[in-house]
MOPAC internal coordinates of N, CA, C and O (Angstrom, degrees):
PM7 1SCF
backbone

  N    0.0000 0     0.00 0     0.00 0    0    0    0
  C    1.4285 1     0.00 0     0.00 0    1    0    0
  C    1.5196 1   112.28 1     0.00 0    2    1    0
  O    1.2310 1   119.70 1   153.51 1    3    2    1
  N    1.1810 1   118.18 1   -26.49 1    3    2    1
  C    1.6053 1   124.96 1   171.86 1    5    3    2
  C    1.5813 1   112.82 1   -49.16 1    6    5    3
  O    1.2310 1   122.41 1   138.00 1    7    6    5
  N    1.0182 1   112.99 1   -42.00 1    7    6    5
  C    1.7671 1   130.07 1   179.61 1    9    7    6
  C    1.5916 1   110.71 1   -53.60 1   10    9    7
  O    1.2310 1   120.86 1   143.45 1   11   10    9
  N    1.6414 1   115.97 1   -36.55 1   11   10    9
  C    1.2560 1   101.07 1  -171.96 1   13   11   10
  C    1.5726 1   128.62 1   -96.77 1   14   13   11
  O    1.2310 1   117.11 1  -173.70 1   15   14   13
  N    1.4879 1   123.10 1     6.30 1   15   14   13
  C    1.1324 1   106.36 1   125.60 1   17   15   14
  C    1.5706 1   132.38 1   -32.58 1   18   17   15
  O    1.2310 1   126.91 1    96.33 1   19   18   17
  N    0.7997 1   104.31 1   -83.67 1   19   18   17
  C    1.5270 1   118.93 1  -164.54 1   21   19   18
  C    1.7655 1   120.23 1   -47.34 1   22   21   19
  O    1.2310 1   132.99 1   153.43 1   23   22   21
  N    1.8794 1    92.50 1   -26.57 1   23   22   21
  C    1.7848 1   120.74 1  -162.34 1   25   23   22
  C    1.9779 1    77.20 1   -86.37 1   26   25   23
  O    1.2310 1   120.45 1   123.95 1   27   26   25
  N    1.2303 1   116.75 1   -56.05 1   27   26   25
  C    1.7189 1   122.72 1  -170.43 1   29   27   26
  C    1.8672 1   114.94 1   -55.03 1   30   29   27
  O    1.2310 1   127.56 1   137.55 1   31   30   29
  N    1.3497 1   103.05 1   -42.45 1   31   30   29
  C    1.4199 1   119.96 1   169.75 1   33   31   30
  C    1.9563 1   116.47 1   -50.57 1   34   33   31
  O    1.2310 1   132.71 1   126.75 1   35   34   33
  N    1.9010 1    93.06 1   -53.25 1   35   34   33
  C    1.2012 1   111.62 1   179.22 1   37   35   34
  C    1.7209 1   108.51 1   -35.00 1   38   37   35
  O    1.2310 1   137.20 1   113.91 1   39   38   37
  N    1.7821 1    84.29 1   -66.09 1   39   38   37
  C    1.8581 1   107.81 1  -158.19 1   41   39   38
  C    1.1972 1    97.40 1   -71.10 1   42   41   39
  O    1.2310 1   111.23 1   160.72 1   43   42   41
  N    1.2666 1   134.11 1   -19.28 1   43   42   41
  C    1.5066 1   131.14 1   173.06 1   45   43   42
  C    1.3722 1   115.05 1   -55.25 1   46   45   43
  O    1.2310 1   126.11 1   120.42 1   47   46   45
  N    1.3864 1   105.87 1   -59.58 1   47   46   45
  C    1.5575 1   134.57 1  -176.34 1   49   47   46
  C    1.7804 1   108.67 1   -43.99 1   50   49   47
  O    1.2310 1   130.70 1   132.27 1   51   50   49
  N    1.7151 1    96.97 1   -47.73 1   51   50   49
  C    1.3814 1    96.48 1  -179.69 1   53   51   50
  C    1.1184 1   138.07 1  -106.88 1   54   53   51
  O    1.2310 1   122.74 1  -164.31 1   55   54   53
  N    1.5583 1   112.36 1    15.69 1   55   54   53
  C    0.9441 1   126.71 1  -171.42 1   57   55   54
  C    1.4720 1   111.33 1  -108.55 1   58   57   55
  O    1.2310 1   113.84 1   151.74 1   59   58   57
  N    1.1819 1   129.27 1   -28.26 1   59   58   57
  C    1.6475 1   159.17 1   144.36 1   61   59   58
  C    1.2355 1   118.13 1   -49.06 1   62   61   59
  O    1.2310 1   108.16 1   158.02 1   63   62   61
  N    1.3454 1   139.73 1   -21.98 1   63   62   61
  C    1.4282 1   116.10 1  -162.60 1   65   63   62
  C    1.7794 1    88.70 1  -158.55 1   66   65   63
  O    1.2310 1   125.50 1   -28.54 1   67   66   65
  N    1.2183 1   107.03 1   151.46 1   67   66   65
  C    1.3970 1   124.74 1   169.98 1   69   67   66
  C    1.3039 1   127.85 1   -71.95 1   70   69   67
  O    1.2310 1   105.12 1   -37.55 1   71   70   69
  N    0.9312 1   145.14 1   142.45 1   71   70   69
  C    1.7007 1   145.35 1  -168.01 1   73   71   70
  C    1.1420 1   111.33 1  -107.19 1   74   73   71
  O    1.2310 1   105.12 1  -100.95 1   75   74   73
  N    1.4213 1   145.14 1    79.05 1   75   74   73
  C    1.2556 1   125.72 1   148.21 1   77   75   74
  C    1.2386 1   154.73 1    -9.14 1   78   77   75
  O    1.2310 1   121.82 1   -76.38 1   79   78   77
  N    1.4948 1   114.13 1   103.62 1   79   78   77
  C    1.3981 1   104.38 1   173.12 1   81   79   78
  C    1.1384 1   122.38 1  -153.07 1   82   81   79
  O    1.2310 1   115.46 1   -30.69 1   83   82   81
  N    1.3226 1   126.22 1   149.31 1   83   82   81
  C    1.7637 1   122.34 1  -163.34 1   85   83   82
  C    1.7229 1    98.15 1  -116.56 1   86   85   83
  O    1.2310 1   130.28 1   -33.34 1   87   86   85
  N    1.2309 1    97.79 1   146.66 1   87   86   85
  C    1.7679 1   109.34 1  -178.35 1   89   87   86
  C    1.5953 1   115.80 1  -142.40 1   90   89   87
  O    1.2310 1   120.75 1     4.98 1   91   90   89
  N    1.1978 1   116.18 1  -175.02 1   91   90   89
  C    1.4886 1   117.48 1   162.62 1   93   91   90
  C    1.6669 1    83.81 1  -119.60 1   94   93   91
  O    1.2310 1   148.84 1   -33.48 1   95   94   93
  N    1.7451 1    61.45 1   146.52 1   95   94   93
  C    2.1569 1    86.54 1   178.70 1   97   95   94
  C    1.3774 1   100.38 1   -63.16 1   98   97   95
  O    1.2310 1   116.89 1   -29.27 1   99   98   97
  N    1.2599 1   123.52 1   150.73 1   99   98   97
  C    1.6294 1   145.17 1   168.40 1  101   99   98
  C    1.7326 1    96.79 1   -94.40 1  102  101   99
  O    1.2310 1   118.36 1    90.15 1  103  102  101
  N    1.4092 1   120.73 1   -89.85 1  103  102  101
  C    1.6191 1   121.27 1   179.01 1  105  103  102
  C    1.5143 1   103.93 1   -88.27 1  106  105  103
  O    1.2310 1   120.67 1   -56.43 1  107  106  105
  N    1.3995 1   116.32 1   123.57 1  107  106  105
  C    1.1611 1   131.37 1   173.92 1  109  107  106
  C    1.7599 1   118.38 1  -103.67 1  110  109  107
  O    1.2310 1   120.85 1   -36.83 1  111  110  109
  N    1.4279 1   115.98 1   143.17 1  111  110  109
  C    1.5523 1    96.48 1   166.10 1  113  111  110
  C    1.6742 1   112.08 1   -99.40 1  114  113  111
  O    1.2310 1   114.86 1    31.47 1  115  114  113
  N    0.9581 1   127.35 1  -148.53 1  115  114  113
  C    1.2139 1   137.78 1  -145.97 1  117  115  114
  C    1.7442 1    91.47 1   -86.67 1  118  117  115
  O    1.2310 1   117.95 1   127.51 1  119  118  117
  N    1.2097 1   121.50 1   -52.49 1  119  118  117
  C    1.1468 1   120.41 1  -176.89 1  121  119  118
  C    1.5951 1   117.07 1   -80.06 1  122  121  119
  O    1.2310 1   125.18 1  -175.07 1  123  122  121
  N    1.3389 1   107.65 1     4.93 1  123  122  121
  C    1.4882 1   119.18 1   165.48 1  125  123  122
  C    1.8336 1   113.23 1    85.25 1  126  125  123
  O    1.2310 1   126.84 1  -169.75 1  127  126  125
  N    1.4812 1   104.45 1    10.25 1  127  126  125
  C    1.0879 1    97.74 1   163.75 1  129  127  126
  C    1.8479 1   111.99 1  -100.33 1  130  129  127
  O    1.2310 1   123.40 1    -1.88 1  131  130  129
  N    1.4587 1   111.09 1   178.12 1  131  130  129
  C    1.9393 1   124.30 1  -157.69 1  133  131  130
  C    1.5983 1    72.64 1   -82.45 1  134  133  131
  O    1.2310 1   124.05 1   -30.10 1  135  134  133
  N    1.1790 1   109.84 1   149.90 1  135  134  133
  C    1.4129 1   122.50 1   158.02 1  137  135  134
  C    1.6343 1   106.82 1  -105.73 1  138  137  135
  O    1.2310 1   119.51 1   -44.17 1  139  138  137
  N    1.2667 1   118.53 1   135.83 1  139  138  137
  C    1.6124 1   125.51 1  -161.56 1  141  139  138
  C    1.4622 1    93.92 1   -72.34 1  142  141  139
  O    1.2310 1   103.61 1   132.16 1  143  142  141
  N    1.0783 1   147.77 1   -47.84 1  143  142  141
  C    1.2851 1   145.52 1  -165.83 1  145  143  142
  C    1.8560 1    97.48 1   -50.87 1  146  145  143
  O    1.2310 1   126.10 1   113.50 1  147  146  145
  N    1.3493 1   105.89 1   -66.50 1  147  146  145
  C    1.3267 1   127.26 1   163.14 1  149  147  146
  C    1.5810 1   113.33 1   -30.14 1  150  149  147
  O    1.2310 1   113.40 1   131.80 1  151  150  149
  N    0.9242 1   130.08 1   -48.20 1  151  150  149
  C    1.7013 1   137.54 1  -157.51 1  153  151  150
  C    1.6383 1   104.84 1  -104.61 1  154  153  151
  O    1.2310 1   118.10 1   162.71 1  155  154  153
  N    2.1787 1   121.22 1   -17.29 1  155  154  153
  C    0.9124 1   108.83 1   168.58 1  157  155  154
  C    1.4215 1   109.73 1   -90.48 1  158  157  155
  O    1.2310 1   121.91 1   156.67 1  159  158  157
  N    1.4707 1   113.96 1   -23.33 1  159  158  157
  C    1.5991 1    94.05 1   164.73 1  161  159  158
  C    1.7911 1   122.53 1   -72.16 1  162  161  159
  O    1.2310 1   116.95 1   163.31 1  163  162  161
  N    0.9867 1   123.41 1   -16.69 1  163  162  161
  C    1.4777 1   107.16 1  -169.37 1  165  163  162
  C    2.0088 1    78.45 1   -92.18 1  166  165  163
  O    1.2310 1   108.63 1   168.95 1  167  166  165
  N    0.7167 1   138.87 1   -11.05 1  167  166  165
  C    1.9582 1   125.06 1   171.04 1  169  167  166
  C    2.0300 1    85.34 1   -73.40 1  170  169  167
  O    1.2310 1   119.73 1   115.73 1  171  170  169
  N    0.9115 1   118.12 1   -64.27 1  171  170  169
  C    1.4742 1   104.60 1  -169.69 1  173  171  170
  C    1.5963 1   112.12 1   -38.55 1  174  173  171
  O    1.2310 1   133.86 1   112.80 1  175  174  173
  N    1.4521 1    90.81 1   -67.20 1  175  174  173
  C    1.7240 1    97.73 1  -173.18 1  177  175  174
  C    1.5288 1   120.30 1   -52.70 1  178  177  175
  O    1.2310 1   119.54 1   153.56 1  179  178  177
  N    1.7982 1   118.48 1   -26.44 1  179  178  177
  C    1.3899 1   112.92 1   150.13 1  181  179  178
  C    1.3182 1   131.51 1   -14.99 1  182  181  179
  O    1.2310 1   138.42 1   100.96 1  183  182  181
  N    1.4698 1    81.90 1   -79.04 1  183  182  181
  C    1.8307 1   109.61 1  -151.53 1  185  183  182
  C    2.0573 1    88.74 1   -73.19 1  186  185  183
  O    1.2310 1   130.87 1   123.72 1  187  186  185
  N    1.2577 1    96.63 1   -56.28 1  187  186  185
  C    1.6980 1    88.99 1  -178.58 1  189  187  186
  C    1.6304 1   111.46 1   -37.14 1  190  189  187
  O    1.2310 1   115.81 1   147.97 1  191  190  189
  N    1.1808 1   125.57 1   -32.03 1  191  190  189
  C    1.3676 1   132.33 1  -176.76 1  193  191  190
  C    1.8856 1   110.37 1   -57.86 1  194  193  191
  O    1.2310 1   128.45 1   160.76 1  195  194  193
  N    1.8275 1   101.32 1   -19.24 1  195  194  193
  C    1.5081 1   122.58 1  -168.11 1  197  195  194
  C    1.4991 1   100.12 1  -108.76 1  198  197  195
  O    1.2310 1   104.87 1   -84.58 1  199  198  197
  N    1.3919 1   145.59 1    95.42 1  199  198  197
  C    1.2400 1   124.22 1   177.32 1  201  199  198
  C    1.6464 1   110.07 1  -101.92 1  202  201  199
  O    1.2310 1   128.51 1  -172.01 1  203  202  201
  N    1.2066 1   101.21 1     7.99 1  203  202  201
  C    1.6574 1   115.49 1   162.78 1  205  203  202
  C    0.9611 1   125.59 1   -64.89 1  206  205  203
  O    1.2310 1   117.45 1   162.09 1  207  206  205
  N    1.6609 1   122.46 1   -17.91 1  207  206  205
  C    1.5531 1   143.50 1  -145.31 1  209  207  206
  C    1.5669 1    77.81 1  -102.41 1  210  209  207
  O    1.2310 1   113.28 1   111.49 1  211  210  209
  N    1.1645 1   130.31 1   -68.51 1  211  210  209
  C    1.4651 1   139.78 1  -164.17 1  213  211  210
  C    1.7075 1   105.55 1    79.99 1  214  213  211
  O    1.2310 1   114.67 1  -117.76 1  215  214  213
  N    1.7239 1   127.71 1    62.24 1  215  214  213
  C    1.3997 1   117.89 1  -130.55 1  217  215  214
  C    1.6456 1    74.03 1  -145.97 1  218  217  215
  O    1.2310 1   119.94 1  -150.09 1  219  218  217
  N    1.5354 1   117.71 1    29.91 1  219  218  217
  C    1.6601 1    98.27 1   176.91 1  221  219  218
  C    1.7947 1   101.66 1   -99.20 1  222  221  219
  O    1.2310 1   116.48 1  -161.27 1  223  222  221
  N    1.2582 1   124.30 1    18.73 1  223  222  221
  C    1.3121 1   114.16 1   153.74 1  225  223  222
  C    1.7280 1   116.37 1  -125.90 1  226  225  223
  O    1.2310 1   130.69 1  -143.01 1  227  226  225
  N    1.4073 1    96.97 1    36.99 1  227  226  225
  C    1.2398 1   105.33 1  -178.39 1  229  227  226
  C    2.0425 1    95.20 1   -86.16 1  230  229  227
  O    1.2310 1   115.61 1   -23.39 1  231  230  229
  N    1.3000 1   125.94 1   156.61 1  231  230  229
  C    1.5799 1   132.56 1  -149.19 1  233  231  230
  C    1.7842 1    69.48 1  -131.01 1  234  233  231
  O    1.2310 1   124.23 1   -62.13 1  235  234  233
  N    1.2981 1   109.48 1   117.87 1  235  234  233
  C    1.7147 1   137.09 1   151.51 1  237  235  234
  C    1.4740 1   117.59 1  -136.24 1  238  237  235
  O    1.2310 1   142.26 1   -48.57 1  239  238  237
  N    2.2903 1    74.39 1   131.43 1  239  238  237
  C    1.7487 1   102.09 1  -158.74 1  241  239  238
  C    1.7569 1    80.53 1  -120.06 1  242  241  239
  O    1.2310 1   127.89 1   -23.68 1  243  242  241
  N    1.5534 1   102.41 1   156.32 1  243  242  241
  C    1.4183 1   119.96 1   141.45 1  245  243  242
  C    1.3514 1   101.95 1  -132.77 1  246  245  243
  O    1.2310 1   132.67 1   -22.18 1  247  246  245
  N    1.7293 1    93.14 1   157.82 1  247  246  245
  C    1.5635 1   117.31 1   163.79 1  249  247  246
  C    1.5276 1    85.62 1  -147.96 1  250  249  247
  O    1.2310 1   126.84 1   -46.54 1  251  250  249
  N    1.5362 1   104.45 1   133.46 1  251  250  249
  C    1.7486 1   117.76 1   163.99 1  253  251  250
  C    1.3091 1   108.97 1    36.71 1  254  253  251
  O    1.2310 1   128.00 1  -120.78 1  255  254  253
  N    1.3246 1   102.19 1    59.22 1  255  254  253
  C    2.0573 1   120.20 1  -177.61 1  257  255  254
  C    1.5790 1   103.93 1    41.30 1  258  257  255
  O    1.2310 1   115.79 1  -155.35 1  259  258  257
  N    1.3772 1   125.60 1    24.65 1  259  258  257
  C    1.5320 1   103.99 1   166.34 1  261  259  258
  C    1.5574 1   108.96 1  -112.72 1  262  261  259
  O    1.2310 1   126.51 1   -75.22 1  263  262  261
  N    1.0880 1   105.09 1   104.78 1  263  262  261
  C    1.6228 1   115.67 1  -179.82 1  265  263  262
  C    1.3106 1   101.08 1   -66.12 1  266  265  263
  O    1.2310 1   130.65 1   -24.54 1  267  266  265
  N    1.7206 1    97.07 1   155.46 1  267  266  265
  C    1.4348 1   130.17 1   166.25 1  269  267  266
  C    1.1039 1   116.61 1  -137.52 1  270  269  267
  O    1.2310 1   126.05 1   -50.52 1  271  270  269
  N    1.2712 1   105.98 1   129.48 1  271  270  269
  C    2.3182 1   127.51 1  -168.32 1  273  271  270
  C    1.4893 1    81.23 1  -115.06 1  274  273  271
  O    1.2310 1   123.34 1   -41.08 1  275  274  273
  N    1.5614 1   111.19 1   138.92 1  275  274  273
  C    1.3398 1   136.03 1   150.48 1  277  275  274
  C    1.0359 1   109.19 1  -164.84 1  278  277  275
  O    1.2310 1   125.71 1   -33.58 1  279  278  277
  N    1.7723 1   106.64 1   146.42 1  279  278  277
  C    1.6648 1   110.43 1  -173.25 1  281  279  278
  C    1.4720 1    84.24 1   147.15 1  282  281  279
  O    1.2310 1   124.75 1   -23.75 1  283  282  281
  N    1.3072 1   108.48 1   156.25 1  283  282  281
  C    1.6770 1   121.40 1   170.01 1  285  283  282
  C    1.5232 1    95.76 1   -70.37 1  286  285  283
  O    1.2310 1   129.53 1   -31.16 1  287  286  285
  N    1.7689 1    99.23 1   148.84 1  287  286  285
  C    1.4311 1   118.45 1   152.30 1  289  287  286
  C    1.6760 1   109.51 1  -137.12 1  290  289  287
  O    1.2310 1   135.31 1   -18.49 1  291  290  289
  N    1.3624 1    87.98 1   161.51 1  291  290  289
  C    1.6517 1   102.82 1  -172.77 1  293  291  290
  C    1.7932 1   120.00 1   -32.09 1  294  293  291
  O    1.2310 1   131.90 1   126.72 1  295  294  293
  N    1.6702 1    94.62 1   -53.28 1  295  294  293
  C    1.4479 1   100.71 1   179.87 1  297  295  294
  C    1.4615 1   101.92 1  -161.91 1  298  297  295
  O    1.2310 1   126.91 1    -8.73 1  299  298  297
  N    1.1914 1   104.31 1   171.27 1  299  298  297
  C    1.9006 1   124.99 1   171.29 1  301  299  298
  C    1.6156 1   112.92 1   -33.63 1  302  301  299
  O    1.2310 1   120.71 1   112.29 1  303  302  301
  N    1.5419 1   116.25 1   -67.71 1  303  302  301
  C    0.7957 1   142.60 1  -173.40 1  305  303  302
  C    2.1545 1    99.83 1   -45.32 1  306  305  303
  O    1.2310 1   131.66 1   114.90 1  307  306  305
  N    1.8441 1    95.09 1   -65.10 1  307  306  305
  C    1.8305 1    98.31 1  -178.76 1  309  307  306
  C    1.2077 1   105.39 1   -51.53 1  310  309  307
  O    1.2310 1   117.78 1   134.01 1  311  310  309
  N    1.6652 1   121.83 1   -45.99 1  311  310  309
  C    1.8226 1   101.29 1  -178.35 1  313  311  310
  C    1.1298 1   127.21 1  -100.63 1  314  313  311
  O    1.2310 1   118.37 1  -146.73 1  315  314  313
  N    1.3340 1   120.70 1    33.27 1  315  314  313
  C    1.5238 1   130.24 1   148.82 1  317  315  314
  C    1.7477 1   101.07 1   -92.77 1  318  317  315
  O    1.2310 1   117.11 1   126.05 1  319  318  317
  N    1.3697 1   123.10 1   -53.95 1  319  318  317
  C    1.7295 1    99.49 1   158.94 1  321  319  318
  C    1.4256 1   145.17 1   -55.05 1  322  321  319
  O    1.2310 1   123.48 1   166.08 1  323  322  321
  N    1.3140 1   110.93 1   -13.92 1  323  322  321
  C    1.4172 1   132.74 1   171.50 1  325  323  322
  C    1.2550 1   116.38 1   -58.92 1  326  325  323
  O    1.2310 1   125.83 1   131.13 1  327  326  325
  N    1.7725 1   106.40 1   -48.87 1  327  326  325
  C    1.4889 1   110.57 1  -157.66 1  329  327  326
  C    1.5666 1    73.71 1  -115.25 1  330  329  327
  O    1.2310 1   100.74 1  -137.81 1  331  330  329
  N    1.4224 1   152.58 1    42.19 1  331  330  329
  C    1.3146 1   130.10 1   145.43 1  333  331  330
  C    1.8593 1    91.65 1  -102.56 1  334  333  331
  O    1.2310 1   120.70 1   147.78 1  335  334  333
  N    1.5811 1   116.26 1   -32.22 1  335  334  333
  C    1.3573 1   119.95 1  -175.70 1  337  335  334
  C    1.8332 1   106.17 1   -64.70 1  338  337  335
  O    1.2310 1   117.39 1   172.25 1  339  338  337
  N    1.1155 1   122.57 1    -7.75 1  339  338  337
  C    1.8722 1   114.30 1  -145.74 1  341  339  338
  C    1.5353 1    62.90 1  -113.16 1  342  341  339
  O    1.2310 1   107.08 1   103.63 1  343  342  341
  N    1.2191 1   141.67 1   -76.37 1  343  342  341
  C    1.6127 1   133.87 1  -179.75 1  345  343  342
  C    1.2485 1   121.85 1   -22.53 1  346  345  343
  O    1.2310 1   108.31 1   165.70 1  347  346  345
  N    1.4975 1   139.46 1   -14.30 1  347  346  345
  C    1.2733 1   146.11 1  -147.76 1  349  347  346
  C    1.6251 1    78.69 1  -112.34 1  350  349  347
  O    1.2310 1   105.49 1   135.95 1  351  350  349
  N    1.2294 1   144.49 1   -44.05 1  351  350  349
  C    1.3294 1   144.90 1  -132.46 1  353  351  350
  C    1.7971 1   102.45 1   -80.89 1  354  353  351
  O    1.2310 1   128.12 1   -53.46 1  355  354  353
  N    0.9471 1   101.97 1   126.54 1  355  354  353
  C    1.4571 1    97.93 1   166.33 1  357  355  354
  C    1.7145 1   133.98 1   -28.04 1  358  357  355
  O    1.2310 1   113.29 1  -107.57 1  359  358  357
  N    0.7913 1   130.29 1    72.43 1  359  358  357
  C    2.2435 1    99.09 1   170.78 1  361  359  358
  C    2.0762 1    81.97 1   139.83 1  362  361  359
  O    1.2310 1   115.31 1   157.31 1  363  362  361
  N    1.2851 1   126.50 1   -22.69 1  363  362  361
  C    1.0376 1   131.09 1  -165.34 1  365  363  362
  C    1.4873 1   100.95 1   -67.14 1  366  365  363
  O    1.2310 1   103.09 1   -70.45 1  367  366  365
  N    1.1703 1   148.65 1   109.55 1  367  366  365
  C    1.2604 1   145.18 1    95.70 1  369  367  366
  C    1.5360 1   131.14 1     7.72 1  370  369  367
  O    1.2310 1   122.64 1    72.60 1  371  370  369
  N    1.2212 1   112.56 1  -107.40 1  371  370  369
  C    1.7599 1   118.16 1  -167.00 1  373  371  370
  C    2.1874 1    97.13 1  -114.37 1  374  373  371
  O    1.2310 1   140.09 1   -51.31 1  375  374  373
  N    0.7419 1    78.63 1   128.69 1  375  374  373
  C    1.7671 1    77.42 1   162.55 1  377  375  374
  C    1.6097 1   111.64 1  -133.76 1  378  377  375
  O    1.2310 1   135.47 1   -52.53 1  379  378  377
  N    1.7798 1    87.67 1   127.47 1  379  378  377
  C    1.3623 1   114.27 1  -163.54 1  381  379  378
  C    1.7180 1   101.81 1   -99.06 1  382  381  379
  O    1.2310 1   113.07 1   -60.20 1  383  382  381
  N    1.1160 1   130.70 1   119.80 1  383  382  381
  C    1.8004 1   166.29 1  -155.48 1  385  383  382
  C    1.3705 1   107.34 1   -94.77 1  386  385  383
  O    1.2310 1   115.25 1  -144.18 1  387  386  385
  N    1.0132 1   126.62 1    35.82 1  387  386  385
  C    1.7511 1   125.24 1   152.29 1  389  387  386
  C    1.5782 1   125.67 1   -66.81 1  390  389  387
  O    1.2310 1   124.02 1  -150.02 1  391  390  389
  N    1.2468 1   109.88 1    29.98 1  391  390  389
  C    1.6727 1   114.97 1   173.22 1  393  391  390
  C    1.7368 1   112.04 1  -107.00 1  394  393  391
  O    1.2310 1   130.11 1   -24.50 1  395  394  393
  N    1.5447 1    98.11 1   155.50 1  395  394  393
  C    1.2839 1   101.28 1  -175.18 1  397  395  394
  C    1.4238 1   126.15 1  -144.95 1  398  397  395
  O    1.2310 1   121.04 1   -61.54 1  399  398  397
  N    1.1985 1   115.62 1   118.46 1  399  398  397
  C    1.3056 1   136.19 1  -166.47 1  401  399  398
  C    1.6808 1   104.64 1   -27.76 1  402  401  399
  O    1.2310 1   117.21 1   -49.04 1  403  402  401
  N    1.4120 1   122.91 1   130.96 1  403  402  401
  C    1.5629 1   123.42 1   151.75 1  405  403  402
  C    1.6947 1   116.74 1   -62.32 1  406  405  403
  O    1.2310 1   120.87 1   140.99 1  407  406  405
  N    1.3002 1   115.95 1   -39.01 1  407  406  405
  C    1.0218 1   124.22 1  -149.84 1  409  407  406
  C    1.5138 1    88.52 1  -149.98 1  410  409  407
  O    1.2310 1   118.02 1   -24.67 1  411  410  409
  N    1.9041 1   121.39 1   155.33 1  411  410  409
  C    1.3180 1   123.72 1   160.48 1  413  411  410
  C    1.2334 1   104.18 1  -100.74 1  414  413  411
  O    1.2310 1   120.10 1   180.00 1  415  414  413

């Protein structure tokens, strides 16, 4: 029970605020920006790369390369790796943290 401070602080942190991150686009359109259709499949094909995540009913949105994850995950710990993994992705911008722990 000592942990959940710190586990509550965590999920606070990421569940509230957007994450920054700058990339080179992976699928570009014509004018050289990620097209979101484009940028939610390479977030799929990520995480599928993770089957530890257990994240295939996780709900991924873009608007103007800033993704949004919502959907239960296992625990605190999986969706603080989730949304450090969806940051790794090419073309991604900001990723927005609407997921929620099964378990702390």
């Amino acid at each position: 029970m000592k942990n959940a401070l710190p586990m509550a602080a965590l999920l606070a942190a990421l569940g509230f605020s957007a994450v920054p991150f700058t990339a080179s686009a992976q699928a570009q359109t014509a004018d050289g920006a990620t097209s979101d259709e484009a940028l939610v499949s390479s977030v799929k094909t990520a995480l599928a790369a993770h089957p530890e995540f257990k994240a295939d009913g996780l709900k991924i949105t873009s608007k103007n390369a800033e993704v949004t994850l919502s959907g239960l995950v296992e625990d605190g710990p999986t969706l603080y790796k989730i949304a450090l993994e969806v940051q790794k992705v090419p073309g991604v911008k900001y990723v927005m943290n609407d997921m929620t722990p099964k378990h702390d």
